[in-house]
C-alpha positions as CSV (number, residue, x, y, z in Angstrom):
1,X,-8.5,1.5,-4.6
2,X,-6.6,-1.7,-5.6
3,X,-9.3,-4.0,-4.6
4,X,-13.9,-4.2,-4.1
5,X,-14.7,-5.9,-1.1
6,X,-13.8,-5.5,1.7
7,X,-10.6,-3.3,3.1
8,X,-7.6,-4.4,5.7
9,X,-4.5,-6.1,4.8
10,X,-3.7,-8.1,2.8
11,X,-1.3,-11.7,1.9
12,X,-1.3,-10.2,-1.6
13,X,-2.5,-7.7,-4.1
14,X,-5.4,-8.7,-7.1
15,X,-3.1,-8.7,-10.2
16,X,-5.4,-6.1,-12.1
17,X,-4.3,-3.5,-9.8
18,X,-1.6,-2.7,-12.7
19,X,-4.3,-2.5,-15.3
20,X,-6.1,0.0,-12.5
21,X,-3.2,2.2,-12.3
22,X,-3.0,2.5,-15.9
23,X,-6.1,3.0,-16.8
24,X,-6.2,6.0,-13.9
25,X,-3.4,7.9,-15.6
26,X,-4.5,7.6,-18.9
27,X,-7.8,9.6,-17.2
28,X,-6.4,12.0,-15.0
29,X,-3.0,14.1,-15.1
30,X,-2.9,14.3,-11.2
31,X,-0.7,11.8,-9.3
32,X,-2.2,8.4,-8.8
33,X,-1.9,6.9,-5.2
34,X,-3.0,3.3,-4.8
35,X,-4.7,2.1,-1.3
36,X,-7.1,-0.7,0.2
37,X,-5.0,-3.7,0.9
38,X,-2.2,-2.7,1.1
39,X,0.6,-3.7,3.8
40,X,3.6,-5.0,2.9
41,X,6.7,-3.8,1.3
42,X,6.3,-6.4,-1.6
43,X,3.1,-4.5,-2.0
44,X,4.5,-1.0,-2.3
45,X,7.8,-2.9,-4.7
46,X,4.6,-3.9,-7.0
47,X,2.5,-0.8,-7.1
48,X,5.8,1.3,-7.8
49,X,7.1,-1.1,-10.4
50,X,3.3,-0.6,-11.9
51,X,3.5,2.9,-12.4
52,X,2.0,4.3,-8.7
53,X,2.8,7.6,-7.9
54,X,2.5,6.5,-4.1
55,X,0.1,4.2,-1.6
56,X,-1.9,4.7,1.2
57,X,-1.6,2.4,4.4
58,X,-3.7,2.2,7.2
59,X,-5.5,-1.3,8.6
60,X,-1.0,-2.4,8.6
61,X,0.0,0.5,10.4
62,X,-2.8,0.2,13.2
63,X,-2.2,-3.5,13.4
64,X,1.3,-3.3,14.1
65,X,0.6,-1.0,16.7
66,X,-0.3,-4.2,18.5
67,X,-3.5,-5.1,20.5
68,X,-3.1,-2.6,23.1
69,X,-1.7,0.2,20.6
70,X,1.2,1.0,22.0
71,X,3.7,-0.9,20.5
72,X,6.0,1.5,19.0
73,X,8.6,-0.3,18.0
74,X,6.9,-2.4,15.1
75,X,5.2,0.8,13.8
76,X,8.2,1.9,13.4
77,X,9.7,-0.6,11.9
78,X,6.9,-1.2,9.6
79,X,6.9,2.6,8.6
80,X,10.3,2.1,7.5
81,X,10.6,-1.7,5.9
82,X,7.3,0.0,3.8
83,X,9.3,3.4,3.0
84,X,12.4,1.3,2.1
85,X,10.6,-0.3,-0.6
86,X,9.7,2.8,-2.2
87,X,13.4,2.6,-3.4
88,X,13.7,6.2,-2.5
């Protein structure tokens, strides 16, 4: 989790989330995945540059499905703009 409180997106990320991420790998071998707040591509820029394996969206995704949940098009976008960040 990259945040306590309360979960949704986010305007930005609490800068110990790179301090979180570190201190999760030096505990576990597995891959570390960073969610809660996340939801833009910024976001996904930072958590890679800080050593995340990968992160979790979800409160952004249903958002930009719209208000009546259909809207396609900005999922989509979304879903890409977020995966272009990645860098891969």
């Amino acid at each position: 989790m990259s945040l306590v409180g309360v979960t949704g997106a986010r305007a930005s990320l609490p800068p110990s989330v790179g301090r979180l991420i570190r201190d999760v790998r030096a505990a576990s071998p597995i891959p570390v995945a960073v969610g809660f707040g996340v939801s833009r591509p910024t976001h996904v820029r930072a958590l890679a540059r800080a050593g995340a394996d990968g992160v979790i969206v979800a409160s952004a995704l249903v958002d930009a499905l719209g208000s009546e949940g259909r809207n396609l098009t900005a999922l989509r976008r979304l879903v890409a703009d977020l995966r272009a960040a990645t860098g891969r």
